[in-house]
VODRENBA-547726 format. One record per atom (N, C-alpha, C): x, y, z; residue in one letter. Coordinates in steps of 0.2 Angstrom, whole numbers, padded with zeros to 4 digits, always signed. Layout:
<rs>
XYZA ...
</rs>
This chain:
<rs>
+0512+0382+0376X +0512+0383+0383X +0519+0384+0384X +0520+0389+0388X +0527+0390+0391X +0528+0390+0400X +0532+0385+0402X +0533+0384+0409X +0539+0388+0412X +0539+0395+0415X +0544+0395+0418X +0546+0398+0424X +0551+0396+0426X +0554+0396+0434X +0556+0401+0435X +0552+0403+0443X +0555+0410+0444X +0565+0410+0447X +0564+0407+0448X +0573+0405+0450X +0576+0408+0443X +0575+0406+0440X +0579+0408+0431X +0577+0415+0430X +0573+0420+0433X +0573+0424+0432X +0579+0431+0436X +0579+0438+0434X +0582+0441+0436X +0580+0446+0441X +0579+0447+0446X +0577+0451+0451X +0578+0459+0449X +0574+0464+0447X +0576+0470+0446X +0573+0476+0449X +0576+0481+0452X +0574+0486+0458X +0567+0490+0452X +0562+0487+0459X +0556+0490+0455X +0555+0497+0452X +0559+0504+0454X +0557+0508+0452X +0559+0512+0457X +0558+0522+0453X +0556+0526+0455X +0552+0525+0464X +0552+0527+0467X +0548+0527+0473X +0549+0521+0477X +0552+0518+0477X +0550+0509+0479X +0557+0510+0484X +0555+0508+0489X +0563+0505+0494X +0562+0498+0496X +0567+0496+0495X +0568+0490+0497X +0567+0483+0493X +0564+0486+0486X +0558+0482+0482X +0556+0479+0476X +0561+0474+0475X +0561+0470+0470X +0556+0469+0463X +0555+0468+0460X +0551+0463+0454X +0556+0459+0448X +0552+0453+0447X +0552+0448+0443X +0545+0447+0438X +0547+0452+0430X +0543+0450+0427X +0542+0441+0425X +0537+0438+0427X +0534+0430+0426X +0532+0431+0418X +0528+0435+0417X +0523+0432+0414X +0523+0441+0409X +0526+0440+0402X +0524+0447+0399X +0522+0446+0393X +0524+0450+0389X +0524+0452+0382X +0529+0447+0378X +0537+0448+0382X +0540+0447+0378X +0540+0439+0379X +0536+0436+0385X +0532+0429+0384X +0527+0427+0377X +0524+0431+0376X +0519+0429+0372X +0511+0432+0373X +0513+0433+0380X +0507+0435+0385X +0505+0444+0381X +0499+0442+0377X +0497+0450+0376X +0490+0452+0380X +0488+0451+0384X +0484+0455+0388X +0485+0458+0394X +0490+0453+0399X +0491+0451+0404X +0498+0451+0405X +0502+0455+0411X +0507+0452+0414X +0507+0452+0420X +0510+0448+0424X +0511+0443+0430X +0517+0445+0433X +0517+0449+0438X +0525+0450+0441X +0525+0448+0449X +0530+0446+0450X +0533+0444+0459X +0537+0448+0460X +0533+0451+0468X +0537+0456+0470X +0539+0455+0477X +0548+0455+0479X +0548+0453+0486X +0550+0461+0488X +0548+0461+0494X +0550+0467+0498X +0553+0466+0504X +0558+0469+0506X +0562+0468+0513X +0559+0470+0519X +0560+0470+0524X +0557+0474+0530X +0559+0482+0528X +0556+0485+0531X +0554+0492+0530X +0554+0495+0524X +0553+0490+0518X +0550+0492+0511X +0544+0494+0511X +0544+0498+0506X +0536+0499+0504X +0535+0502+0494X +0530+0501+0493X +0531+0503+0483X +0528+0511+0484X +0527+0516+0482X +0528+0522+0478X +0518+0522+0481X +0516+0527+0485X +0510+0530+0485X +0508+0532+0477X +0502+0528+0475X +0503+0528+0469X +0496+0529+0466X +0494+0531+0460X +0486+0529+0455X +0487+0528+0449X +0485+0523+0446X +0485+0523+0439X +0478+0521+0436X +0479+0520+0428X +0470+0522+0426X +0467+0514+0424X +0472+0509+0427X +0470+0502+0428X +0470+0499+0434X +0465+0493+0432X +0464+0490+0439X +0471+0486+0439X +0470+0483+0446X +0477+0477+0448X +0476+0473+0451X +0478+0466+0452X +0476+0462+0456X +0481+0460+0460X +0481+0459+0466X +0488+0458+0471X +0485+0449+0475X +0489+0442+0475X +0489+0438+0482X +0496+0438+0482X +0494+0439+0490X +0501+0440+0498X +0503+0433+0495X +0509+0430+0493X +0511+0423+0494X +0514+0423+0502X +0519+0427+0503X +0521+0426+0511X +0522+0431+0515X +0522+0433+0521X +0524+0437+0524X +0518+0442+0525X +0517+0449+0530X +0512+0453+0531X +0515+0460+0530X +0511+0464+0530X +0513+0472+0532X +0504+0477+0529X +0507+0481+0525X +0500+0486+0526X +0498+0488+0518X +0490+0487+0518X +0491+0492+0511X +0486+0500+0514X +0491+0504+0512X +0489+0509+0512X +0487+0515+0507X +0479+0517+0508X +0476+0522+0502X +0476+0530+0502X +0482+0531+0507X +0482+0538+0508X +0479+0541+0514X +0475+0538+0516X +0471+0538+0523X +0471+0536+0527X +0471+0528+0524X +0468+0523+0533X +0475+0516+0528X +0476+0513+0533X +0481+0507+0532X +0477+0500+0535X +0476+0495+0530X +0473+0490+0533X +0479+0486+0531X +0477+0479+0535X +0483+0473+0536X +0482+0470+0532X +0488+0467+0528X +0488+0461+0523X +0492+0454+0526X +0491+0449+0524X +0494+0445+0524X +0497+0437+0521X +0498+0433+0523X +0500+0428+0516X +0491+0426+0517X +0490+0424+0509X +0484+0422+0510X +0478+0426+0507X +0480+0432+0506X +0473+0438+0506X +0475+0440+0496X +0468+0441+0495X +0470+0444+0487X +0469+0450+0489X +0468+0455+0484X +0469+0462+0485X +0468+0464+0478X +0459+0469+0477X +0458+0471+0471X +0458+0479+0471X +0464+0481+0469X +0465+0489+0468X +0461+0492+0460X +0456+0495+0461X +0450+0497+0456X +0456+0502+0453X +0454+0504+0447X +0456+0510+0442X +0456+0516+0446X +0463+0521+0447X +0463+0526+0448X +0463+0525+0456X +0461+0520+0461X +0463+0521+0467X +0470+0523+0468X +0472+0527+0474X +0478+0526+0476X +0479+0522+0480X +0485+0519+0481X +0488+0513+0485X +0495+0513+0486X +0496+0510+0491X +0504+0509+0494X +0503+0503+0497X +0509+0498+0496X +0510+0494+0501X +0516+0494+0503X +0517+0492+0511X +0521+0493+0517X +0525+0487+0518X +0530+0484+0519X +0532+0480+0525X +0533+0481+0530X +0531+0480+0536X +0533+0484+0542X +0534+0479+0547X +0535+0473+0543X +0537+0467+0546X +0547+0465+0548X +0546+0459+0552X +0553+0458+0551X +0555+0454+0546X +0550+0450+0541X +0553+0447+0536X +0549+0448+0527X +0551+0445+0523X +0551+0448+0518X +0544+0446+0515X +0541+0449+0511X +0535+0450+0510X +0533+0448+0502X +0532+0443+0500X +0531+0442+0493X +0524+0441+0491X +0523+0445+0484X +0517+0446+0481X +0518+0443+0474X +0511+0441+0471X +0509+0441+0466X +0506+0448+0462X +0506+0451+0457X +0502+0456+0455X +0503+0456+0447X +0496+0457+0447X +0494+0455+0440X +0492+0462+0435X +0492+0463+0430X +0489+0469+0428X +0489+0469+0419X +0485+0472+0418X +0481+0472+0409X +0488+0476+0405X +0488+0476+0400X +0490+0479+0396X +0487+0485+0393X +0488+0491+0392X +0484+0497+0392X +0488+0498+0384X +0482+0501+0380X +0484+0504+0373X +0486+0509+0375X +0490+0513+0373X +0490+0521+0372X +0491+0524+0368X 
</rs>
């Protein structure tokens, strides 16, 4: 078993596409974890991640704050509290459109290739 504190970790700009949009890998590979990693992502006000599809599902819970996920189309409301199941190959974005910071949970498979 390994316990560890997201405080001890490093905050790292999530990427290509993302404004304002941090992650903290929790839980990886180089944990031990081979199926699964677990990352925490804060977003700032008027962040949002990369309108995006991949060939895996994902799992999202709001720990705090609200804003939108949107699927290309129509924009529904998230917020602390709400999980969020994005199926393989959806497109999704999520939004802060709030005034304060917005942290997630999101979890996703490990994919062979």
């Amino acid at each position: 078993m390994k316990i560890l504190n997201c405080s001890d970790l490093e905050a790292k700009d999530a990427g290509k596409g993302t404004s304002k949009l941090t992650v903290k890998w929790l839980i990886a590979k180089e944990t031990g974890a081979e199926h699964f990693a677990m990352r925490l992502f804060e977003m700032e006000p008027d962040g949002h991640s990369p309108l995006h599809n991949h060939p895996w599902e994902h799992e999202i819970f709001i720990l705090e704050g609200e804003g939108v996920a949107f699927d290309g189309t129509k924009e529904k409301r998230i917020k602390a509290g709400d999980a969020i199941f994005i199926p393989q190959n959806e497109k999704h974005q999520l939004r802060n459109n709030s005034k304060k910071t917005l942290r997630l949970l999101c979890l996703i498979p490990y994919i062979e290739e």
